[in-house]
C-alpha beads as a LAMMPS data file, in Angstrom:
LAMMPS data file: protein, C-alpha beads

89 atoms
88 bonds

1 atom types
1 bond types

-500.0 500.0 xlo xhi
-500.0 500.0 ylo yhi
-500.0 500.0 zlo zhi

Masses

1 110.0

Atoms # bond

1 1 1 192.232 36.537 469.144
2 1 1 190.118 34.781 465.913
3 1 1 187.200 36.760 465.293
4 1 1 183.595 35.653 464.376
5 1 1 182.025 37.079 461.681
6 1 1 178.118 36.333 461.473
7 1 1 176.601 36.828 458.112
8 1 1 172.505 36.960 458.699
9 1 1 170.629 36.366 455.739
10 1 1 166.955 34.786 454.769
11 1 1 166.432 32.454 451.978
12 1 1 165.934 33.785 448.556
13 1 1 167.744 36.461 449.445
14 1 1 170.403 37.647 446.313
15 1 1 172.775 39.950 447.861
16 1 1 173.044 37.902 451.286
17 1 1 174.588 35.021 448.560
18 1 1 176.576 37.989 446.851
19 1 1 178.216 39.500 450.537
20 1 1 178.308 35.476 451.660
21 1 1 181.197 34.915 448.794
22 1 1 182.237 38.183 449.115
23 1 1 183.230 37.682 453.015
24 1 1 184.570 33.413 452.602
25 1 1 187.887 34.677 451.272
26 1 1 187.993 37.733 453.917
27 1 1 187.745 35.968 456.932
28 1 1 189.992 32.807 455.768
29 1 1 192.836 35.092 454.628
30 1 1 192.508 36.643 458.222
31 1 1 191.710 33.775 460.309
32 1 1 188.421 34.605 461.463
33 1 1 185.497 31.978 461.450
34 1 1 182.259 32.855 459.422
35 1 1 179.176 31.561 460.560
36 1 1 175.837 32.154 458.676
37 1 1 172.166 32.563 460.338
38 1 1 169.052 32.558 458.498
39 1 1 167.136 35.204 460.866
40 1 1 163.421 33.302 459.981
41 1 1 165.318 30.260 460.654
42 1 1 167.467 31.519 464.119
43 1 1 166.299 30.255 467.515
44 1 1 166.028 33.768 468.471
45 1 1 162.530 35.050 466.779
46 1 1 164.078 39.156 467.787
47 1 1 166.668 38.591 464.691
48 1 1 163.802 38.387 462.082
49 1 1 162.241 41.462 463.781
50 1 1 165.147 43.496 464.209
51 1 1 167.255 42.824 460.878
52 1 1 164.742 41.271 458.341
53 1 1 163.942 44.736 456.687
54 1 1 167.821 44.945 455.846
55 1 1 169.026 42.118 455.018
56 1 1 172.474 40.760 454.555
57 1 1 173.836 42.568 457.519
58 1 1 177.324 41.320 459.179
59 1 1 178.381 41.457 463.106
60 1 1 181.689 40.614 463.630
61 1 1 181.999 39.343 467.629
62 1 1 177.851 39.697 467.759
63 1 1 178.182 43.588 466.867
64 1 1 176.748 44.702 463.892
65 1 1 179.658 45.902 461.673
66 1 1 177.746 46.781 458.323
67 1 1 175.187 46.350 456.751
68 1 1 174.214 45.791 452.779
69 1 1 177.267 46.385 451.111
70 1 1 180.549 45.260 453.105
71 1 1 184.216 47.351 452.239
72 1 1 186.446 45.078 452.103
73 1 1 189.402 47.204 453.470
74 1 1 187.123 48.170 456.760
75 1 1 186.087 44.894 457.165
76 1 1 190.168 43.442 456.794
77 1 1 191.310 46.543 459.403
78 1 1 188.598 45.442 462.000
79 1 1 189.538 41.563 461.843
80 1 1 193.199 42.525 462.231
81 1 1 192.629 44.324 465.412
82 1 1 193.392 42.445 468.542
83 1 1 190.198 43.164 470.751
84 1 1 186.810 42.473 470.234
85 1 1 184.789 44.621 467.848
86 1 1 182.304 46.442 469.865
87 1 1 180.350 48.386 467.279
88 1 1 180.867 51.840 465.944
89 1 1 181.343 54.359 467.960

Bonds

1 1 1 2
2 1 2 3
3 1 3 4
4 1 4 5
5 1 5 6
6 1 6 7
7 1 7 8
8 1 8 9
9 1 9 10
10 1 10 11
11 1 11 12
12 1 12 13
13 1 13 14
14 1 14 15
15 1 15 16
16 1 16 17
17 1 17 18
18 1 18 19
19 1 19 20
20 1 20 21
21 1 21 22
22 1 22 23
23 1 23 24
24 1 24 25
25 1 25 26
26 1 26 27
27 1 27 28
28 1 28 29
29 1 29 30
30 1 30 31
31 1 31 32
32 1 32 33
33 1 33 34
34 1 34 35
35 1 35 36
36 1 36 37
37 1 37 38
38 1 38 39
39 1 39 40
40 1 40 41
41 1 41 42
42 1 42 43
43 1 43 44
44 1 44 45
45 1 45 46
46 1 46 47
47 1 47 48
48 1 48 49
49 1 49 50
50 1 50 51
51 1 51 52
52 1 52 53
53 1 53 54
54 1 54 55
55 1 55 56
56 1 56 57
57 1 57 58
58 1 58 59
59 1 59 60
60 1 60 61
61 1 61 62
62 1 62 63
63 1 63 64
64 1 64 65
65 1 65 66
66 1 66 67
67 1 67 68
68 1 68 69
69 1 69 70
70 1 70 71
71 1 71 72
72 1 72 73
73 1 73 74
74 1 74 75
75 1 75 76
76 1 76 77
77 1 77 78
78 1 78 79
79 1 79 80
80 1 80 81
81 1 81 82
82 1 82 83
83 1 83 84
84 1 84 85
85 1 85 86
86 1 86 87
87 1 87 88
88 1 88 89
């Protein structure tokens, strides 16, 4: 199963362009597809509200998986796994 990892960022915004390069060589190396979503730009208004205050945050299969800072290796051992990420437990 590919993965989707969903990078949510707002313009202007220096570390969502610092985890953005940080995650394009993640998810090619393990196949997963990496979408970006500007929350003030998202059809959903909720996105803004919910993750604006802590911006970049990642979801990987539309749970959120971190948040700020991304570790590589955790990151690399969820996208290897076979089933859907679900959150943390």
């Amino acid at each position: 199963m590919a993965h989707t990892v969903t990078l949510l960022t707002r313009e202007g915004c220096g570390s969502c362009v610092r985890v953005h390069g940080q995650l394009l060589p993640l998810c090619e190396g393990a196949g997963a597809r990496l979408e970006v979503t500007d929350v003030d730009r998202a059809d959903d208004p909720d996105l803004a509200a919910e993750y604006g205050d802590r911006l970049p945050v990642v979801l990987v299969d539309g749970a959120e998986h971190s948040c700020w800072e991304v570790d590589d290796d955790e990151l690399l051992a969820t996208l290897a796994g076979p089933d859907p990420f679900a959150g943390w437990d």
